[in-house]
Each structure stands twice: as C-alpha cells, then as structure tokens.
NUGUDO-707178 format. One record per residue (C-alpha): residue in three letters; z, y, x. Coordinates in Angstrom, 1 decimal. Layout:
# residues N
   r      w      v      u
 ALA      Z      Y      X
...
END
This chain:
# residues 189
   r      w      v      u
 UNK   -9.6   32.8   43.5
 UNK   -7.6   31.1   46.4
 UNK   -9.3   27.6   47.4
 UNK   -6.0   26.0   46.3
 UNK   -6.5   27.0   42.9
 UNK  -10.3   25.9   42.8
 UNK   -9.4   22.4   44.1
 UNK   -6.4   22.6   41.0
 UNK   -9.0   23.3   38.8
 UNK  -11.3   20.5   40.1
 UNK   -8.1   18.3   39.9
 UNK   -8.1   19.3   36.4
 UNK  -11.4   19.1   35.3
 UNK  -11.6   15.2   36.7
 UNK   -8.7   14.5   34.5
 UNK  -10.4   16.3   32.1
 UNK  -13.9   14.5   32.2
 UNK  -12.0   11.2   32.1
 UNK   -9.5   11.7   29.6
 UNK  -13.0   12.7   27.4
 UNK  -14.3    9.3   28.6
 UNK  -11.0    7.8   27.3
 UNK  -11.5    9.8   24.1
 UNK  -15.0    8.7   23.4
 UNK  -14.4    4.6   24.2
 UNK  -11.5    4.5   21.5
 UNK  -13.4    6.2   19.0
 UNK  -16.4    4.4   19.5
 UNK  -14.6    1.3   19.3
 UNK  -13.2    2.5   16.5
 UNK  -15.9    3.5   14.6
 UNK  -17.3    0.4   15.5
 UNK  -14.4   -1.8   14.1
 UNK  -13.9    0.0   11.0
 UNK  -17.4    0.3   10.3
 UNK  -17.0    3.8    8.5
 UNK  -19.6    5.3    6.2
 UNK  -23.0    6.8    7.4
 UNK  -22.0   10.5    6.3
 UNK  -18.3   10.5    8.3
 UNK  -19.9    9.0   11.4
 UNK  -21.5   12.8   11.9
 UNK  -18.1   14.2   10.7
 UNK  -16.2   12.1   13.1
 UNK  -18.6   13.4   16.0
 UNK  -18.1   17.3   15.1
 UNK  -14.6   16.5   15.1
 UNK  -14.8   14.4   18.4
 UNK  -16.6   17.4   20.1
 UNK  -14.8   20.3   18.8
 UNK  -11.4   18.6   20.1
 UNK  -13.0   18.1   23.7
 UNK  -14.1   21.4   23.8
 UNK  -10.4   22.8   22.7
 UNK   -9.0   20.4   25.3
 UNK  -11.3   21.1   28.0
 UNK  -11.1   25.1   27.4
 UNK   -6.8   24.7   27.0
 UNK   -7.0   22.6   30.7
 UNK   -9.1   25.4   32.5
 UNK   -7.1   28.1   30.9
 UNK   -4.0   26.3   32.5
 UNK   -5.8   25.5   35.7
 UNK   -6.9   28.8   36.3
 UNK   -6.4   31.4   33.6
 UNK   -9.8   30.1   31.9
 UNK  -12.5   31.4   34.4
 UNK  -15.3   28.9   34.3
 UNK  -17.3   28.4   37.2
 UNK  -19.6   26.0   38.3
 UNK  -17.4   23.4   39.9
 UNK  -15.6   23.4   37.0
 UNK  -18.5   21.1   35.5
 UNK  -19.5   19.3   38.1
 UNK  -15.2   18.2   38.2
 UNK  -16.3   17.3   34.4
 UNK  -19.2   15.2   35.5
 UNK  -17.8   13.6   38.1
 UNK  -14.6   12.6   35.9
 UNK  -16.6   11.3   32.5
 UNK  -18.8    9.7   35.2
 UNK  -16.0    7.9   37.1
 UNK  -14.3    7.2   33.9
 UNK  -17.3    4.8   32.7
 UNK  -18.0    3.4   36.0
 UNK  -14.4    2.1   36.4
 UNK  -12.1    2.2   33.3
 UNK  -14.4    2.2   30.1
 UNK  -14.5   -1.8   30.0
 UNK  -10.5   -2.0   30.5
 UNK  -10.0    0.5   28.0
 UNK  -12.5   -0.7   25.1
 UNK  -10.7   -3.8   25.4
 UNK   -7.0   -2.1   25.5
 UNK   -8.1   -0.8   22.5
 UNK   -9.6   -3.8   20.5
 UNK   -6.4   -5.4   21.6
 UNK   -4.1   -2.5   20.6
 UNK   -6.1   -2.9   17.2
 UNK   -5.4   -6.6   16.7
 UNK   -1.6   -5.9   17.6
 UNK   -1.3   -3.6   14.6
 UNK   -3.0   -5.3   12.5
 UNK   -0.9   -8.3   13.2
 UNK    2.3   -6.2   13.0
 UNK    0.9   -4.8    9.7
 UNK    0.2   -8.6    8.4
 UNK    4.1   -9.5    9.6
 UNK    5.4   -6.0    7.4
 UNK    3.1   -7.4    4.7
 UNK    5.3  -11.4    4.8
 UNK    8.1   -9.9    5.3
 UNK    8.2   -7.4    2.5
 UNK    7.0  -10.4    0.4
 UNK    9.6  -12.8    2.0
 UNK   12.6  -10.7    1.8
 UNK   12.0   -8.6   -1.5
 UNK    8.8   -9.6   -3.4
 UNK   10.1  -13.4   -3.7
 UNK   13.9  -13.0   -3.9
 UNK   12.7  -10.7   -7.2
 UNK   10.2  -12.8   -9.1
 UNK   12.6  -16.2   -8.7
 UNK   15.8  -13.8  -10.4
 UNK   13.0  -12.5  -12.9
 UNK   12.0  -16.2  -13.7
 UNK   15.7  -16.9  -13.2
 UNK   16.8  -14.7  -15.7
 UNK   14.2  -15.3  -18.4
 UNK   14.8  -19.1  -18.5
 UNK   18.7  -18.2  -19.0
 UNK   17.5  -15.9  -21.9
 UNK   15.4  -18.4  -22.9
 UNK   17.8  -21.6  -23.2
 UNK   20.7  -19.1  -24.8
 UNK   17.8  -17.9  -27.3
 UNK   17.1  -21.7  -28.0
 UNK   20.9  -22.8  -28.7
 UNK   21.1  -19.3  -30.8
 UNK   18.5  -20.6  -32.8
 UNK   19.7  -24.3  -32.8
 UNK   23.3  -23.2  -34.1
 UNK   21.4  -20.6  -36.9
 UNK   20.0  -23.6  -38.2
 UNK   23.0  -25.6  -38.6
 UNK   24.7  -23.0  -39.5
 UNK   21.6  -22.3  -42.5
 UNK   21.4  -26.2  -43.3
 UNK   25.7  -26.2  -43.9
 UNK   25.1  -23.0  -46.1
 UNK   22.2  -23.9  -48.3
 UNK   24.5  -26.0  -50.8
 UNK   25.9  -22.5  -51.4
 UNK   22.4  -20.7  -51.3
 UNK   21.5  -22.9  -54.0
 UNK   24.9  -22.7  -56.1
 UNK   24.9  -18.6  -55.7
 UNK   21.3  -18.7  -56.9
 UNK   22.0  -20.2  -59.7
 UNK   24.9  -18.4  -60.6
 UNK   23.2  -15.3  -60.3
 UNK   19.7  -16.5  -61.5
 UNK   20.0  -15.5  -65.5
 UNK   21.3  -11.5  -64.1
 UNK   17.9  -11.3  -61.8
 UNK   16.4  -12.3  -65.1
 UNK   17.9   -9.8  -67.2
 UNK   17.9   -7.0  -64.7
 UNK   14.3   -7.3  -64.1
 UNK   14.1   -6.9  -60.5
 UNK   11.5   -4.3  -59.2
 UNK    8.4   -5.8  -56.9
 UNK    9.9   -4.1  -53.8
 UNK   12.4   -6.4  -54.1
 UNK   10.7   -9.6  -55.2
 UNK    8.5   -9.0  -51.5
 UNK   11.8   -8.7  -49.6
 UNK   12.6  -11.7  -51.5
 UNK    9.7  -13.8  -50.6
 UNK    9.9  -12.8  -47.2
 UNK   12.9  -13.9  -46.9
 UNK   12.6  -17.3  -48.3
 UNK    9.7  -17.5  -46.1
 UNK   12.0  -17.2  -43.1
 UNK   14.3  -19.6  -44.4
 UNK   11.4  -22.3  -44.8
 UNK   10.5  -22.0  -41.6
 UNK   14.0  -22.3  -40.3
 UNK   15.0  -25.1  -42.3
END
C-alpha cells in the first residue's frame, strides 16, 4: 500500500471518527429531548453502533479496498477525539435549535391547517344548520296556520263521518293511528 493511499485512508478515518462524534451528539440530544422509554434507549444504541460500524467499514472499503490496519484507528481516535474537543458544543446546540425550528414550523402547519380549513368549515357547518334551522321554524310556523285555518273542516268532516266510524267498527290498529295522530295535532295546535 502506497503512502498516498495510507494518508487517504487516515483522511478518511478522521472524517470518519468525527462524523461518529456528529452522529452520537444529535442522538444524545435527542434521546435526551424526547425523553424515550427505558427499553428503546438500548434499542436506539444497537442501532446507533451497528450504523457506525457499517459506515466506518463502507469508508475504509472506499479508502482502501477495506484493509484495516492500525492507523486506521488511531485516524478514528484522533477524529471522535477532535470532534468533542471542538465541534460537540456547536453542534448539540445546532441541534436543540434545529429541534425548536421544527417544532415551530410544525406549530405554524398545525394554525394554519386550522386557520384556512378547520375554521372556514365549522362557521359553514354552523352556517348551514342555523339556515336549516330558521327554514325548519317558518315550515313549522306556516303548518300551524295552515292546521288552525283547517280545523273548522277537521271538525265538520268528523262529524260527517262520525256515525260511519261508528257503524263500521273500526279495528284497534286504527284507533292507535288515530290517537297518535290527534296527539300530534294537540301539540301543534
């Protein structure tokens, strides 16, 4: 292996060690934040460790067709370790700040949605049922007149018909759908 490819692979294994440093602050912060449960915290660090490694591995392979030698670590060291000495603060707070931002943005989707659709649809819904509910009242007002103008002939017809109910003996079926009826018409009239 030429000395230009070892000092490619060093290269690499510096960006390496510090992109893991990157890697590590946002999901601490994270994890931190979001407070998730006990069990995924252990889930979450398999995870965490098993994408390193299939990083790291995929940058050496580039670097130098994957033969791992011992600079290859100390690159990895040396990068985690300057990552935390210089950019972990910057990028904890990048990230609380990159956390606030969307949960601002997600806030402004949430007025929106309620600005433009939610409220435009409950005041046409409360719209409409008042309408429905003034044309039901002047339905029922002009029934009523209509009822009180027709019970001279209610009462005329009912007693021009009153000695055939007698004689015809009407069955009880009928003498229910009759008091139903007047029971309606009381509470109209």
């Amino acid at each position: 292996m030429s000395p230009y490819v070892q000092w490619i692979t060093l290269f690499w294994m510096l960006f390496s060690g510090a992109a893991m440093g990157l890697a590590f602050d946002s999901y601490r912060v994270l994890s931190n934040r979001f407070h998730f449960p006990k069990w995924t915290i252990h889930l979450l660090d398999l995870m965490y460790w098993c994408g390193m490694a299939i990083f790291i591995f995929r940058m050496l392979y580039i670097s130098n067709q994957g033969q791992l030698r011992f600079y290859a670590f100390v690159g990895l060291f040396i990068g985690v370790w300057g990552y935390f000495l210089i950019l972990s603060v910057t990028t904890q707070r990048f990230v609380v700040m990159l956390i606030k931002v969307v949960q601002y943005l997600l806030y402004l989707l949430k007025r929106l949605f309620i600005v433009i659709i939610w409220w435009p649809i409950r005041t046409l819904y409360r719209l409409v049922a008042s309408l429905l509910g003034i044309i039901w009242t002047l339905i029922m007002f002009i029934l009523r007149i209509v009822l009180r103008c027709l019970h001279p002939f209610w009462r005329l017809l009912k007693w021009m018909l009153h000695p055939l109910i007698l004689k015809l003996r009407i069955p009880e079926l009928i003498k229910k759908v009759k008091q139903i009826c007047v029971n309606l018409w009381n509470r109209w009239v």
